[in-house]
PALUM-725442 format. One record per residue (C-alpha): x, y, z. Coordinates in steps of 0.02 Angstrom, whole numbers, plus 50000, padded with zeros to 5 digits. Example, Ala and Ser with C-alpha at 12.3 -4.5 7.8 and 13.67 -1.06 7.14 Angstrom:
2
506154977550390/506844994750357/
END
This chain:
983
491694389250742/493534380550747/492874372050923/491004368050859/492094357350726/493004349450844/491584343750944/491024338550770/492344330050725/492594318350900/490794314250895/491304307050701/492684297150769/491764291250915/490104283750764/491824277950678/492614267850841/490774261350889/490464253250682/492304245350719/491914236250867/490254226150826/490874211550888/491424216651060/490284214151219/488924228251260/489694241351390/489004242251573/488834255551676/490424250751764/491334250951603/491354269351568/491044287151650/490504302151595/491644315451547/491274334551457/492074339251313/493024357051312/491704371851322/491564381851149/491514398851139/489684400751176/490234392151321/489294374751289/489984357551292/489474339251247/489464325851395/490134310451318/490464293351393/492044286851412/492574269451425/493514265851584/494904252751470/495034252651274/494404240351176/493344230551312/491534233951249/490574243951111/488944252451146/489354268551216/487884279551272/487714294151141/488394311251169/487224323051216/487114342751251/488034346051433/487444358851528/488064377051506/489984380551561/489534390851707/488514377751806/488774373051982/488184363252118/488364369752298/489254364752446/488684348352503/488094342852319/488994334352163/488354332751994/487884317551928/488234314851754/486924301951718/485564315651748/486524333451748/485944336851898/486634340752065/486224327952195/486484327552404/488084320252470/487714304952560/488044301852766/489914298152767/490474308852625/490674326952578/490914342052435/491284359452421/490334359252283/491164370152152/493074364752245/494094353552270/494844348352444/496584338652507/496564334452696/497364319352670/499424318552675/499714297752691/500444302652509/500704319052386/498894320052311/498894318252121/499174334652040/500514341252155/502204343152105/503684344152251/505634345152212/507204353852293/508444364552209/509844374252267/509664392552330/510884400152240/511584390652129/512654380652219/514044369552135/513864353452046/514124342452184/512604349652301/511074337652326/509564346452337/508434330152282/507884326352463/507414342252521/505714342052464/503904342352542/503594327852633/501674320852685/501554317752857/499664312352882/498634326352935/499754338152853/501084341952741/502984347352792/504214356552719/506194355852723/507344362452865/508984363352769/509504377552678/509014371852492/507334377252410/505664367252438/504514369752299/502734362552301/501404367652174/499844363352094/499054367151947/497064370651924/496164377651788/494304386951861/492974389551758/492354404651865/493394415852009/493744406452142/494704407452313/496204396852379/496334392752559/497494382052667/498014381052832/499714386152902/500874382353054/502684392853031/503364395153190/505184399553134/505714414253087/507424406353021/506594399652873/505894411252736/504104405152677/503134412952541/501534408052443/501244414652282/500004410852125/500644410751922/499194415851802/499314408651607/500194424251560/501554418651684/501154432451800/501704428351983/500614439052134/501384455352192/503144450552297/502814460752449/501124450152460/501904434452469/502764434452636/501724422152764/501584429152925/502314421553087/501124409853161/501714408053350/500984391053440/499304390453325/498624384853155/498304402853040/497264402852888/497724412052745/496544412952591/496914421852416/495714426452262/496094415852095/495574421951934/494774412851789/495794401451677/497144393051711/498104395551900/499484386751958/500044387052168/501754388652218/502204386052407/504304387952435/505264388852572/507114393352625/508054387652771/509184402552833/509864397452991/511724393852976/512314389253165/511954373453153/510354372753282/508464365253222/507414373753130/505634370253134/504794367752984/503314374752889/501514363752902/500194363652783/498374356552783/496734358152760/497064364152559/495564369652471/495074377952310/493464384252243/493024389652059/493004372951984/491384372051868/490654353451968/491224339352052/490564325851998/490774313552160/490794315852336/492304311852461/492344301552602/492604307652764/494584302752834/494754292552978/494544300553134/493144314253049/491314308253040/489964317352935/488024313953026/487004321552890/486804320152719/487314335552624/488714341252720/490274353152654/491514346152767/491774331352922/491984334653089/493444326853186/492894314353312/493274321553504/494384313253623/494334292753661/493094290953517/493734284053330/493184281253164/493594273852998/493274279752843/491824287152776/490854286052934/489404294852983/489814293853191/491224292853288/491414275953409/491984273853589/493424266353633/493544253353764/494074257753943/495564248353915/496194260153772/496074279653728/496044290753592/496634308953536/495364319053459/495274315753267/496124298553293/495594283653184/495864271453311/496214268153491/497644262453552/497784251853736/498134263153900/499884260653947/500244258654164/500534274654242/502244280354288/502934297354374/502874306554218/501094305754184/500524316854356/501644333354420/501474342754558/500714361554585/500584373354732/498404377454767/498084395554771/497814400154965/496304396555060/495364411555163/496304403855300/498084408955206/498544393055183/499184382155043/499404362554994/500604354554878/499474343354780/499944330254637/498914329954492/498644317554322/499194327154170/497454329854061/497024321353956/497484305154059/498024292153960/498734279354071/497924265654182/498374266454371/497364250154398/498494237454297/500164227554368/501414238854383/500524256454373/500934270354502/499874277754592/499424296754622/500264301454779/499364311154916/499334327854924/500554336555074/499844345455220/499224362755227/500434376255249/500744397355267/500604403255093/502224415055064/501944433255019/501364440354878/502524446854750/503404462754772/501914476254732/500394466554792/499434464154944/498514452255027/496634452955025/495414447055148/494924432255039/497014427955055/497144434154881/498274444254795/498024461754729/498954475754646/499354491454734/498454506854683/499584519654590/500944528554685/500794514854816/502064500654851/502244486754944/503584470654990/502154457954956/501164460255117/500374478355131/500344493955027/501144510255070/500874525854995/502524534754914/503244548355039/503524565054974/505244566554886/505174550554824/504214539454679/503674522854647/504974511054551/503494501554444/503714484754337/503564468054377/504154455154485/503724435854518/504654428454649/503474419454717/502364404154632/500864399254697/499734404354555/500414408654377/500224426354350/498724431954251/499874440454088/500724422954079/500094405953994/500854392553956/500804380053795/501784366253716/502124367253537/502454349453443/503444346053279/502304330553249/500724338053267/499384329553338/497584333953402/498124334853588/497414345353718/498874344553841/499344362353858/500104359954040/501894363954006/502384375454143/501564372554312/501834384154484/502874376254609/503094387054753/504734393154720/504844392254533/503824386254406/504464370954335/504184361054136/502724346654176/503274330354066/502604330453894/501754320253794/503444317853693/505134320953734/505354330653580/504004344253653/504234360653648/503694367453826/503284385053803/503004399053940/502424414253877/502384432853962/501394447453887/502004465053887/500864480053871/502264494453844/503514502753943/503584517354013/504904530454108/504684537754278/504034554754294/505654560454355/506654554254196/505274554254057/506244568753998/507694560753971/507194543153870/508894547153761/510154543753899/508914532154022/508754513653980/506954507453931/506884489954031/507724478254097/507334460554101/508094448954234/507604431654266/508534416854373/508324400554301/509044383654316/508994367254187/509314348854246/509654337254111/510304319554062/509894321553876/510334336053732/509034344553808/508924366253746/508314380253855/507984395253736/507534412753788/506454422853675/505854442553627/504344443953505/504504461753438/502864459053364/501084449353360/502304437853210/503824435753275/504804428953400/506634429753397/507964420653506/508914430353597/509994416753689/510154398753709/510704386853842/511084368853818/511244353653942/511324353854132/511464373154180/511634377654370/510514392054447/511044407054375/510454425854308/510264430954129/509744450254084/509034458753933/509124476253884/507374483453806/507754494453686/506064498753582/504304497953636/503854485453509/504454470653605/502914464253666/503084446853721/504474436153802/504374418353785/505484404353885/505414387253778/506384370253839/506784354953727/507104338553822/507914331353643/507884334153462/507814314653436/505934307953403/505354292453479/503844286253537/504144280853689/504714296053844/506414291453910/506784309553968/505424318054047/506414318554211/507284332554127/506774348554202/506784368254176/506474381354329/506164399554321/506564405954508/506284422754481/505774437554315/505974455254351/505504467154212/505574487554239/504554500754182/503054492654148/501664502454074/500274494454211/501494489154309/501604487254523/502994494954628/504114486754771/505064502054806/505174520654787/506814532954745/507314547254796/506704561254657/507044580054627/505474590354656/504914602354551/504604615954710/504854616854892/502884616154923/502124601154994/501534588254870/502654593754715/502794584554588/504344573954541/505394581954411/507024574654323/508874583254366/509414595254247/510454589354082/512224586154168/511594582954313/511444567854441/510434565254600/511484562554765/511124545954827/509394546254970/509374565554950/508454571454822/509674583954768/510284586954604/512194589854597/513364595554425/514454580154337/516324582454310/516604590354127/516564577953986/515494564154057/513924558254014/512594550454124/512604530654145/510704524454089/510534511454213/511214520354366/510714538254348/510844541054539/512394543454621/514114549654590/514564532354499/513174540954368/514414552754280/515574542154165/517044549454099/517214551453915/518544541453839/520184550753745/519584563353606/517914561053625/516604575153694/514964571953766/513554575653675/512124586453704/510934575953809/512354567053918/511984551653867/513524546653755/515254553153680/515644556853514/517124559553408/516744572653272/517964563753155/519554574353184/521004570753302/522814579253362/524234564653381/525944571753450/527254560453373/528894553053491/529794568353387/528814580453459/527784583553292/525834587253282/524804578453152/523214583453112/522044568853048/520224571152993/519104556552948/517694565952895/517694556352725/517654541752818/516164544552924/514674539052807/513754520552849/515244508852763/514784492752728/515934475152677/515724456452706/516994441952754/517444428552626/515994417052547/515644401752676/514534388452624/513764374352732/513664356652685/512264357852561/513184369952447/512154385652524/513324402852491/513374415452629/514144431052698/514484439852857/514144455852822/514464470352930/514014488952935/515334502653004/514874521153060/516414526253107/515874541853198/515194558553178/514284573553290/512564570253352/511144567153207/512394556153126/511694542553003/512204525053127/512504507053057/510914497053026/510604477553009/509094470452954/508284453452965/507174452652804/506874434852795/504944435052867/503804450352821/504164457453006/505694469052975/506794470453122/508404480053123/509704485653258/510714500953233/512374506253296/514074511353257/514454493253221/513244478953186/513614462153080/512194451652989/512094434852877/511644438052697/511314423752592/511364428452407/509584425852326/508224426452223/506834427852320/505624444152306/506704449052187/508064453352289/509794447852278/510054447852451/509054440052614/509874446952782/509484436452943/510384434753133/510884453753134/511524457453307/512374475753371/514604473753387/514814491453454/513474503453516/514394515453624/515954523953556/517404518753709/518684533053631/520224535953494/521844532853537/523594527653456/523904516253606/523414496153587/522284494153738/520904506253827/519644500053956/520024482553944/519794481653769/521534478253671/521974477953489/523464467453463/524784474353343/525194454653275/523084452753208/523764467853070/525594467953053/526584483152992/528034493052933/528894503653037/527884520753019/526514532553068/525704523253234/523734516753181/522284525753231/521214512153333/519274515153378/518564507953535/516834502853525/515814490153663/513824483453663/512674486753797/511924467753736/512714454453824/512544433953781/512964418553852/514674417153785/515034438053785/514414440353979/515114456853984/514634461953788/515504462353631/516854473753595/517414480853437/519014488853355/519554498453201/521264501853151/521314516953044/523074514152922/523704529552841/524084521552640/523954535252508/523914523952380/522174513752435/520694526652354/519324517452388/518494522752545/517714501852582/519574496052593/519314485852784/520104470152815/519804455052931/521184449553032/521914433852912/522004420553090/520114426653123/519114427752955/517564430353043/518164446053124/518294437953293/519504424853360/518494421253521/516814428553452/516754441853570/517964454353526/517834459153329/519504467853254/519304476553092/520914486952976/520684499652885/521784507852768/521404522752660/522084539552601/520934547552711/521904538852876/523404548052844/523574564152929/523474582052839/524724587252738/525824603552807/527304614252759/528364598852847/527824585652708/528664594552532/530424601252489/530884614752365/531924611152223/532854626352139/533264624151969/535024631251876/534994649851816/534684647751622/534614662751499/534124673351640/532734662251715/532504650751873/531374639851932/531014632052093/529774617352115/529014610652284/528874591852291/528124579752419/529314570852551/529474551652514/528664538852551/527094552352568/526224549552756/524754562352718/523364567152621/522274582652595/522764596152709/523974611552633/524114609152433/525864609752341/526704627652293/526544630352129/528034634552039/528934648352059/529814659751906/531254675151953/532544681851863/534424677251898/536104683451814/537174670051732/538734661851782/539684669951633/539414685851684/539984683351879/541604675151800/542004690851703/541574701251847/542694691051975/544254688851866/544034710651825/543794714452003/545104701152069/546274711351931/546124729051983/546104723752177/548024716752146/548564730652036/547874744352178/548674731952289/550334729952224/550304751952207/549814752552385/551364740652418/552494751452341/552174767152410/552364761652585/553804752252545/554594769252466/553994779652630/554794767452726/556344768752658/556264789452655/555944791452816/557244779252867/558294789352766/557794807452871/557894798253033/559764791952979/560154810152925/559534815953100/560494803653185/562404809453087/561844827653115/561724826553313/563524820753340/563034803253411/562184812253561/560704804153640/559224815353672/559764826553590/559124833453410/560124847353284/559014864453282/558054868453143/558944876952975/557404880952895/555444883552946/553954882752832/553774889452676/552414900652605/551354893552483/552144895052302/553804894552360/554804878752311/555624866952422/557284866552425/557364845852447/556154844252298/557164854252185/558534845052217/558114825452228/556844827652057/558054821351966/558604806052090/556834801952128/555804784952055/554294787851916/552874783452062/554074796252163/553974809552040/552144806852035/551874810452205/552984825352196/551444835152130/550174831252264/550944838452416/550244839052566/549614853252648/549214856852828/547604864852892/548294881452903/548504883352691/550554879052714/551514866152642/552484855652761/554354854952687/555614846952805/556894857252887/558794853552835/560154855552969/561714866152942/563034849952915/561794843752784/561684856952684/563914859852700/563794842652661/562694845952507/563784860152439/565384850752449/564554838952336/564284849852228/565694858052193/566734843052194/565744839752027/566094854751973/
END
């Protein structure tokens, strides 16, 4: 009802407007159009008229009832508003009837919106404000630096519709995505926004709109950071259905023509014809001038130089001959009649065609055929495979006298045009060679198609240890300009990645590539005269040549040779079987012979002694002799002589870190990011970088690998990872010493303190490039620090923040609790505490600074019982008492024996009458027991107190007598004279 008064209400003001202006002129038909009001909800609407300027003329047509909201015309028709009805599109023009169309690019069509911003954020001072979508004529292109490119357009359908456009994205260094915003601010599905890779065509993408309002958003992202062209996204051919009419028709472009009335789209006029807008046929240009298809004029034939013909080799003749012959590049644009025009030069005479590549023969028509399976040949006959022995299959093209049938050729160009020159590559005998392009900015594309690979029979069993392919291919570029040679690997139908790239003059040389996955399907070889547009060719004496391409193990491939096998019996005609694990095949003999313990076999030369390669210190071989392994523990004898025990188990999960932020001159943030597994038995988890810029994944995986990250919002991640290549695939050994296999780690990139020695980790890449010929190389210094807890603590050397001073050999620290080696008895002390109140305690603590971690834990503390110092005193000083008391008694009864028995022996001496030898006979004898001594009774009173004492204890021989000492005669008359003097 609220919209029925609105109606209402402008058909009031329009009565209102019209009384106002009486006195201006009547309107025309040329003053106003027709327009329909906003459909109510019973889905009608009012067609009113509209004056084309205000206030020029009065007498508007009425309003009358529209037709219902859901009308349409169809393709080919409009509606015209004078009569509602739909109506034929004249000769000349065209309609999609319920869409709308933008082929056009001279300028941004009205409704479309284009601006730059920054990817992430940037700073302040990054310009973004140029980096927009820019109209090119036929199409539309987007940016090639690293900021954002946003185009939309808004559209509001009156009925489901469809969206549909036209697509070239040849580069998978720039992230394109296409995605539609409803009225509730709903955005499509993320993972259905990625556009696929288109390689050297125009794809078509279409998407389903719903009713209401819709607004298109086309962005893009540059990613590439090394400083080479990108090439950007094209759009045309933009269409979009659902609208409820179209009230006009649209005239055909120039260079399109539209014959019939009615028609839903123009055709483009074909080659040397024009036309101008809105035409219904396409004119021919004058003989003088040409014409590329869909052009809207002709332009005058320029005189013929050198680079509008090349030369080519003619297949052989049934006589086996050959003929270098010149021919005009097609379409031929130049005039060879006018003043100064070359001429095409006459083909050479007939000569022997060479032989056929390695694993064809030579027909009877002087053509060249495969050999049948288990057959080879050296390009002249076939040979069957001798027993013992199988074919070595693949391809290879040595020889150029007709471009091999899984090859094409096709030139790809920045500034597209309707062209058919697609001779880019032509055979020349020897090589095949880049024709001259139309432009010098041309890319000049050869193209070779892969089915699969496959192993021989005799090592099918072993794919783990046995390279896949091998590509090899001589080649040669001659330039004066800035002219690029780039070699290519699509791993899929989308994408094409470069793999290496040569610039200027390069002499003949040899370039391999390792196949590593049966999803690389294609190999393409593109060359660039210059980056730098111009009209005019100045360089297309510039030249690539491709000599020679060897690939191996080709599923469908030929063979120019057959090896030696082991056979699965003695019997004739057995069947090629591979050597057992460990084992390698003597060179020419068929024999399978044992490798040395701890090797592994070597992929690419699994014949041969020089097969078995020597594992590298504290590493072991692992099951399938294909690599070594460390399982994450390792022995170090110091220069002491001491043993420390290290394990880096809690190391060995996928680590990952980045360098320092980097930016590039418009502002853009990015990362180097890198991925460690440090090691670990077989099944181990490796390190895995990812290129997630296009909706083709593609990832390598190793112990090492390094990959760009730019931080982002795009699909709703905040990170896009692009350029990932492989550091260290192959695990060269662990050692404490600085160097190993030509690989060094200097001590100055991570200086130390005097200390445990580091734990380095050699790692090398099978991949080589043009500036790595031999492969990178990788290090890790493992630095024992307690204190670091985190297990992500790696550093870049500070003179090489990209990890690599010559960007070859990468050199990484890392220093964590878990480097240091495991704690033993060696690494604590015991500390014994004083004796208090009968208690002691001794406490084990750790040896500073602390060099390990983990291992054997600390003691607890220990609790005994002790006896105080107070009490030891008192015992000493009572011990040390009695000792000298028992000492001093002991003293003084020796002293007193002394002196008695020098007393006797004086005695003896008197009583012998000074004669020597001689002793005075005995007065007395023994005495029975009880009987007193005569010598006692008499000295008691004379004798000491200690004497007295001993008086009591006499001694008594064995026999039960006392011993009393005998008296002589003159001692005792001596005695009794005493005594009666003192009488």
């Amino acid at each position: 009802m609220q919209r029925g008064l609105a109606h209402l209400s402008h058909i009031l003001l329009w009565i209102l407007f019209a009384q106002t202006s009486a006195d201006l002129p009547m309107c025309k038909e040329s003053d106003y159009h027709f327009e329909y009001t906003e459909c109510d909800v019973l889905g009608s609407r009012w067609r009113v008229a509209v004056p084309n300027k205000a206030d020029t003329c009065t007498g508007l047509p009425d309003p009358v009832k529209g037709t219902q909201c859901s009308f349409s015309c169809s393709e080919g028709e409009f509606l015209d508003m004078q009569s509602q009805q739909c109506q034929r599109c004249a000769a000349g023009t065209y309609s999609l009837g319920t869409g709308v169309a933008f082929d056009e690019w001279d300028s941004l069509p009205t409704g479309f919106v284009t601006h730059g911003v920054t990817t992430n954020g940037g700073d302040g001072k990054t310009d973004c404000s140029n980096s927009t979508w820019t109209p090119k004529g036929d199409y539309i292109a987007s940016n090639t630096d690293e900021c954002t490119a946003m185009m939309s357009y808004a559209v509001t359908l009156k009925k489901p519709g469809i969206v549909s456009f036209e697509y070239f994205y040849p580069d998978s260094s720039i992230y394109f995505e296409f995605f539609v915003q409803n009225d509730q601010c709903q955005s499509t599905d993320s993972e259905s926004r990625w556009m696929k890779i288109s390689e050297s065509r125009w794809s078509k993408y279409m998407v389903e709109l719903n009713k209401g309002n819709n607004v298109l958003y086309w962005r893009t992202t540059a990613y590439t950071l090394q400083g080479s062209a990108v090439k950007p996204v094209l759009l045309r051919n933009i269409a979009i259905s659902g609208v409820a009419y179209t009230s006009e028709c649209f005239h055909c472009k120039p260079g399109t023509h539209s014959a019939k009335p009615g028609s839903a789209r123009c055709a483009p006029c074909p080659a040397d014809t024009f036309s101008t807008k809105g035409a219904t046929v396409c004119h021919q240009c004058e003989k003088d001038k040409y014409a590329e298809a869909g052009s809207g004029s002709c332009k005058p034939r320029p005189a013929c130089t050198n680079s509008d013909y090349f030369y080519t080799h003619t297949p052989c003749d049934f006589e086996g001959k050959t003929q270098l012959m010149y021919k005009w590049i097609e379409p031929k644009i130049c005039n060879e009649t006018i003043e100064g025009a070359v001429k095409l030069p006459a083909s050479g005479e007939k000569q022997t065609c060479p032989p056929c590549n390695p694993g064809f023969f030579v027909t009877n028509s002087s053509n060249c055929e495969p050999c049948a399976s288990g057959f080879h040949s050296n390009g002249t006959a076939c040979a069957k495979c001798p027993v013992g022995t199988e074919p070595v299959v693949g391809f290879e093209y040595k020889w150029w006298n007709k471009m091999p049938s899984n090859m094409k050729s096709s030139i790809f160009r920045r500034e597209f045009t309707g062209s058919d020159h697609r001779t880019a590559w032509e055979v020349g005998g020897e090589y095949v060679y880049t024709t001259p392009g139309d432009q010098d900015t041309d890319y000049m594309m050869l193209t070779l198609n892969v089915p699969g690979y496959r192993l021989p029979q005799s090592l099918a069993k072993d794919s783990e240890r046995t390279e896949l392919s091998r590509i090899t291919f001589v080649f040669e570029t001659t330039c004066t300009a800035d002219c690029k040679f780039y070699f290519l690997a699509g791993y899929n139908q989308w994408n094409n990645d470069v793999v290496e790239q040569w610039k200027g003059s390069n002499s003949k040389q040899s370039y391999s590539y390792l196949i590593q996955k049966n999803s690389t399907v294609s190999f393409t070889w593109t060359f660039q005269r210059t980056e730098a547009f111009n009209t005019e060719r100045k360089y297309s004496g510039d030249v690539a040549k491709i000599y020679s391409i060897h690939i191996t193990n080709v599923v469908g491939g030929v063979a120019s040779q057959c090896r030696r096998c082991a056979l699965s019996s003695a019997k004739a005609n057995s069947a090629c079987v591979p050597c057992p694990l460990g084992h390698y095949m003597a060179s020419g003999t068929g024999v399978c012979k044992r490798c040395p313990p701890n090797t592994f076999i070597r992929a690419e030369q699994p014949v041969g002694e020089a097969a078995c390669v020597q594992c590298g210190p504290n590493t072991n071989r692992n099951k399938a002799y294909s690599a070594c392994l460390s399982d994450c523990t390792l022995d170090v004898r110091t220069r002491g002589g001491a043993l420390l025990h290290y394990d880096f188990s809690p190391l060995a999960n996928v680590t990952g870190f980045h360098s320092s932020p980097r930016f590039t001159n418009k502002g853009l943030k990015y990362f180097h990011r890198f991925n460690v597994g440090l090691c670990g038995k077989e099944g181990r988890v490796p390190a895995t970088c990812v290129d997630n810029v296009t909706e083709s994944r593609r990832e390598v995986k190793g112990y090492i690998c390094q990959s760009t990250v730019v931080p982002s919002e795009i699909r709703s991640q905040s990170m896009v990872s692009s350029q990932p290549f492989l550091i260290g695939d192959t695990l060269i050994g662990v050692t404490t010493e600085t160097s190993l296999n030509s690989i060094s780690s200097p001590k100055q990139l991570f200086p130390s303190a005097p200390g445990l020695p580091d734990v380095i980790f050699y790692y090398k890449s099978s991949e080589t490039t043009q500036a790595c010929k031999q492969g990178r190389s990788a290090t890790i210094r493992l630095r024992c620090n307690p204190s670091v807890t985190a297990k992500d603590h790696i550093m870049l050397p500070s003179n090489c923040s990209e990890g690599t001073c010559d960007g070859c050999t990468f050199h990484f620290l890392w220093q964590s609790q878990h480097a240091c080696p495991l704690c033993t008895k060696n690494h604590y002390r015991e500390i014994v505490s004083a004796c208090i109140q009968g208690i002691q305690r001794t406490t084990y603590v750790w040896q500073q600074p602390l060099q390990c971690y983990g291992g054997v834990s600390l003691p607890a503390q220990k609790v005994s019982a002790c006896v105080t110092l107070d009490f030891w005193l008192k015992f000493g000083v009572s011990t040390g008492t009695i000792a000298a008391v028992l000492l001093i008694s002991i003293s003084c009864y020796f002293w007193k024996k002394t002196r008695k028995l020098q007393y006797k022996y004086s005695k003896l001496m008197m009583s012998s009458g000074g004669k020597e030898c001689e002793l005075p006979t005995a007065d007395s004898c023994a005495i029975m027991e009880g009987e007193d001594a005569e010598d006692d009774l008499m000295d008691l009173t004379k004798k000491s107190f200690f004497t007295k004492i001993k008086s009591f204890s006499r001694e008594r021989t064995s026999d039960g007598f006392d011993s009393v000492p005998l008296k002589s005669s003159s001692s005792r008359h001596q005695r009794e004279e005493e005594d009666s003097d003192d009488a």
